[in-house]
C-alpha positions, 0 to 999 in steps of 0.5 A, spaced: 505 472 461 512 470 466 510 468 472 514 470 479 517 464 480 519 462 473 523 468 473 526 467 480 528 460 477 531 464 471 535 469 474 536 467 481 538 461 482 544 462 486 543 465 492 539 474 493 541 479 497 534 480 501 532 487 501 535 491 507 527 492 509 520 492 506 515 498 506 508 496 505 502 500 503 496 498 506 489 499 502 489 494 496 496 491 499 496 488 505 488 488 506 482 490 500 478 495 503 476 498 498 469 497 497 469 498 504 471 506 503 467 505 497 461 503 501 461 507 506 462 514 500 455 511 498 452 510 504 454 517 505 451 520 499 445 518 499 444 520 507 447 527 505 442 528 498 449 527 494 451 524 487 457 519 487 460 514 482 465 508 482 469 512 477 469 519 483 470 513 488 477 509 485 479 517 484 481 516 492 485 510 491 491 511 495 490 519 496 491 522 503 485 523 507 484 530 508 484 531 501 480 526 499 474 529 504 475 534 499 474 531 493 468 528 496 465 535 498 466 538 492 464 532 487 459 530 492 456 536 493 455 535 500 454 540 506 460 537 510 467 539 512 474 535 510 474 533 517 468 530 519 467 527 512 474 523 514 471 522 520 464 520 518 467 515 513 473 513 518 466 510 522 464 506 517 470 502 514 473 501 522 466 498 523 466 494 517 474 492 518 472 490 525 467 485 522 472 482 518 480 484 516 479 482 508 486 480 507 489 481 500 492 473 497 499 472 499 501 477 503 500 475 510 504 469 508 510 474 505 510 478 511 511 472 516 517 470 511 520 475 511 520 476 519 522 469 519 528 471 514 530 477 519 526 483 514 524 488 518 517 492 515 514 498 515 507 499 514 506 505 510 499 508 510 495 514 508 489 512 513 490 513 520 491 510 526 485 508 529 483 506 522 490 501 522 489 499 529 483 493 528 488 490 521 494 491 526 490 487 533 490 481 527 497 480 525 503 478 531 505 484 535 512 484 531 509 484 524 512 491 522 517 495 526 514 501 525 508 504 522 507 510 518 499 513 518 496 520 515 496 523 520 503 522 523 505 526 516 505 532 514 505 531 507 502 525 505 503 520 498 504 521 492 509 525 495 515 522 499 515 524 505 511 518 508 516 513 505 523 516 507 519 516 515 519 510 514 526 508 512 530 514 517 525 510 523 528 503 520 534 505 519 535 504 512 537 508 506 530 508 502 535 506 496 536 499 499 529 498 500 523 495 497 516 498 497 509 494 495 504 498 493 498 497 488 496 504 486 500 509 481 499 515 487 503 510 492 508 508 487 510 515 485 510 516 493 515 510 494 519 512 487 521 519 488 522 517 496 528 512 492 525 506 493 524 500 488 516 498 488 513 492 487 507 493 484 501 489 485 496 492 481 487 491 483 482 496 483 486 501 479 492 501 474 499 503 475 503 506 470 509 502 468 515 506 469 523 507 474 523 504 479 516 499 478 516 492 479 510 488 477 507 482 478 499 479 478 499 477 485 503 476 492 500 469 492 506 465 492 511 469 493 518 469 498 524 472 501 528 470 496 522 471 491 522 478 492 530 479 492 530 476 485 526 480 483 528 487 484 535 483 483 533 481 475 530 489 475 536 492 477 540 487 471 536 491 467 532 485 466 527 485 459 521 481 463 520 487 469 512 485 469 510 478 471 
C-alpha cells in the first residue's frame, strides 16, 4: 500500500496549490468520540430496560442527532422522545469529553499546519454546540473560522447542506475546497455539496467513489501533503487510496 508521503514525492514535487479552505468533520476526524457515544447508548439502555448492539451502535456513525434519537427509540425500544434521548446522550459524552478530549493521531498537527500556511478551516459536525464547546476550548481560538453544528442546519449529512454553510460563511466555492471525513454519511454530505473529501476510514468503511480521497491516517500529513494529494486525484491518478 502507497503511502501519502511516497506519492507526495511522486507527484508533487514542485510546488501545490493548497486548497482554498479545508472543512473537518469532527466525530471519528478530529476527535474519537465514538466510544463515548457508543458508552453512553449502553448506559442508557440498560437504565431504560432496553436492547442495544455494536452493530445498531456504528448505524449512527456521522448521522444527525434527531435522527438518531430515532433510531435508538425504535431499535432500542425505549419509552423516550428523540429529544430527550439526544439530550440524555449529549450529558454523557460532554461529561466523558470534559474528562479527556481523545484526539485522533495527526490531526491537531495538520490543523496548525495549515493555519500556519494561511488555510482557513471549518469545523463541520452533526453533534451540537454544547457538545463542541469542551473539544473547542482545547484548541487555539483561531483553530477554525467557522463552525457548523446540527442544530444550526435544517437539514443535516448526508445531505449537502452543512457543507455548503460552510464554504458560503468562508467564502469559498465548495469546488475548491477540501473536506476530511472518516464515515460514508459524511462523505456522500461533502461530495454532493462539490467537495473533494479525504477520506480517513475508523470505525466503519467508506465506499470508494467521485470525489473520495483515501488514506490510512493524518498522522504525518502537511499543507503540501494534502494539496498534492487532491492534485494527484484531480490528474486522474491510478493511486486514489494510500
Amino acid at each position: 500500500m502507497t503511502s501519502h508521503r511516497t506519492l507526495v514525492d511522486e507527484v508533487a514535487r514542485d510546488r501545490t496549490t493548497a486548497p482554498a479552505a479545508v472543512l473537518w468533520d469532527m466525530d471519528g476526524t478530529l476527535v474519537d468520540t465514538e466510544p463515548y457515544w457508543i458508552a453512553t447508548e449502553y448506559a442508557m439502555a440498560e437504565k431504560y430496560g432496553g436492547t442495544w448492539s455494536d452493530e445498531h451502535a456504528l448505524n449512527l456513525v456521522g448521522n444527525a442527532l434527531l435522527e438518531s434519537g430515532d433510531y435508538i427509540r425504535v431499535h432500542m425500544g425505549i419509552d423516550r422522545t428523540p429529544q430527550q434521548i439526544v439530550d440524555e446522550l449529549l450529558d454523557g459524552v460532554v461529561a466523558r469529553v470534559e474528562v479527556e478530549v481523545p484526539w485522533r493521531p495527526g490531526a491537531r498537527e495538520l490543523l496548525t499546519d495549515l493555519h500556519r500556511n494561511g488555510v482557513p478551516c471549518a469545523l463541520v459536525t452533526m453533534s451540537w454546540q454544547r457538545f463542541v464547546d469542551p473539544i473547542l476550548a482545547r484548541l487555539p481560538d483561531d483553530a477554525f473560522a467557522t463552525v457548523v453544528t446540527g442544530d444550526r442546519v435544517e437539514f443535516g449529512k448526508p445531505h449537502p447542506e452543512p457543507y455548503l454553510t460552510a464554504a458560503a460563511e468562508l467564502g469559498h466555492d465548495p469546488a475548491a475546497c477540501v473536506a476530511i471525513e472518516d464515515s460514508n454519511t459524511g462523505a456522500r454530505s461533502a461530495v454532493a455539496a462539490g467537495c473533494t473529501v479525504l477520506c480517513v476510514p475508523h470505525h466503519v468503511p467508506v465506499l470508494a467513489g467521485e470525489g473520495r480521497v483515501f488514506v490510512d491516517t493524518l498522522e504525518g500529513l502537511d499543507t503540501a501533503g494534502l494539496a498534492a494529494l487532491v492534485d494527484a486525484y484531480a490528474a486522474g491518478s491510478t493511486t486514489p487510496r494510500t
